[in-house]
C-alpha positions in Angstrom: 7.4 -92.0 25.6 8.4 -91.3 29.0 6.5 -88.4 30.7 8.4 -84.5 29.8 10.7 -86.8 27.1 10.3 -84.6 23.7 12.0 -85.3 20.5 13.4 -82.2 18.6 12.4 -82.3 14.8 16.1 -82.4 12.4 15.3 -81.0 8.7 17.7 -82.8 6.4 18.7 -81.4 3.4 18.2 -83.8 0.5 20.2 -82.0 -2.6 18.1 -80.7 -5.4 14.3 -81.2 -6.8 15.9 -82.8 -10.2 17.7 -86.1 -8.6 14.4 -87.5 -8.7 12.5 -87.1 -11.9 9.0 -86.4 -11.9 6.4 -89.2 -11.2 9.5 -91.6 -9.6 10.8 -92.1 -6.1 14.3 -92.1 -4.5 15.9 -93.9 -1.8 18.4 -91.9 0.6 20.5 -92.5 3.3 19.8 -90.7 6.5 21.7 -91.6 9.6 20.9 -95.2 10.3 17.5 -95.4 7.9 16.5 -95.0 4.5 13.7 -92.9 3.4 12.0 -93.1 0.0 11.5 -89.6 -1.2 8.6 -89.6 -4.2 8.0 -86.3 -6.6 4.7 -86.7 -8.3 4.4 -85.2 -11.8 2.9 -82.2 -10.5 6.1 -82.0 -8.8 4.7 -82.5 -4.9 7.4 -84.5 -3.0 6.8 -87.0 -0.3 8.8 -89.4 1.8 7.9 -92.9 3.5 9.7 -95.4 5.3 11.6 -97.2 2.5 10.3 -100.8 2.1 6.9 -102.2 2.3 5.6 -103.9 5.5 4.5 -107.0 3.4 7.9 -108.2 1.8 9.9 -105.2 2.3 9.8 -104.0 -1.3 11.6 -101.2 -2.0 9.1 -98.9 -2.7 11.3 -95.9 -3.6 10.8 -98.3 -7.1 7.0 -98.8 -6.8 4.9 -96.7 -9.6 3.8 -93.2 -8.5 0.7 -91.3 -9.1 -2.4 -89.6 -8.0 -1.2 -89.5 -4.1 -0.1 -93.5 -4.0 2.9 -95.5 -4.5 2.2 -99.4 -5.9 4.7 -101.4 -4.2 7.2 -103.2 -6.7 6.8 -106.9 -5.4 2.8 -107.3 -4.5 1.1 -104.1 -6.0 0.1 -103.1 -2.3 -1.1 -99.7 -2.6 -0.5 -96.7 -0.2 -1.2 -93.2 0.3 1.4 -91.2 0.5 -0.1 -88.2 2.7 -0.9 -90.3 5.5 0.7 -93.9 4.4 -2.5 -95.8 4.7 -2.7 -98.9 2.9 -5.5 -99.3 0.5 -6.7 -102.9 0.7 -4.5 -103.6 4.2 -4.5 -102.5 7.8 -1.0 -101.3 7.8 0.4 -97.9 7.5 3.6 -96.8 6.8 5.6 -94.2 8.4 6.0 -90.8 7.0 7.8 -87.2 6.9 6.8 -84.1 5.8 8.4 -83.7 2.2 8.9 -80.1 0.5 10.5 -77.9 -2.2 12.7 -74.9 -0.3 14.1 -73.1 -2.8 14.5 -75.9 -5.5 16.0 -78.5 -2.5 14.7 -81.5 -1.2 14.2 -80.7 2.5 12.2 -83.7 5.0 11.6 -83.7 8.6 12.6 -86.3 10.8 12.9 -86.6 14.8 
């Protein structure tokens, strides 16, 4: 990043909580990206980038739980507060996910 260059943060507006049923992930459309939007089943929401750095498996359809999404093609595992990968030195990119008045809302610069 250039020196003074600063990115404004854009909240997108998802639609509502129930499109994605508890304990599965969603892929959306945002702009020129897609962002897989998870509700656990105690109904906290996070998003990640939407495919897997290994062989770009769409993760949105990985298995969700405790934190962690298992990628769908190579059971790669990742957190999804702070994308780390369990047994790999990759992370994947995130955005802050939340519930505003029964929405979807994520961050995004």
């Amino acid at each position: 990043m250039a020196s003074g260059q600063t990115f404004s943060k854009q909240t997108v507006n998802l639609g509502p909580v129930e499109f994605i049923p508890l304990g599965e992930g969603r892929a959306y459309r945002i702009g020129n990206i897609t962002v897989a939007v998870f509700r656990q089943r105690d109904g906290k929401l996070f998003a990640t980038q939407s495919h897997c750095p290994h062989r770009q498996g769409p993760l949105a359809d990985g298995i969700v739980g405790a934190g962690t999404v298992i990628c769908p093609f190579h059971a790669w595992k990742f957190d999804l507060a702070t994308g780390r990968c369990a047994a790999e030195n990759v992370t994947l990119r995130t955005y802050p996910a939340y519930d505003l008045d029964g929405r979807i809302v994520i961050e995004m610069e």
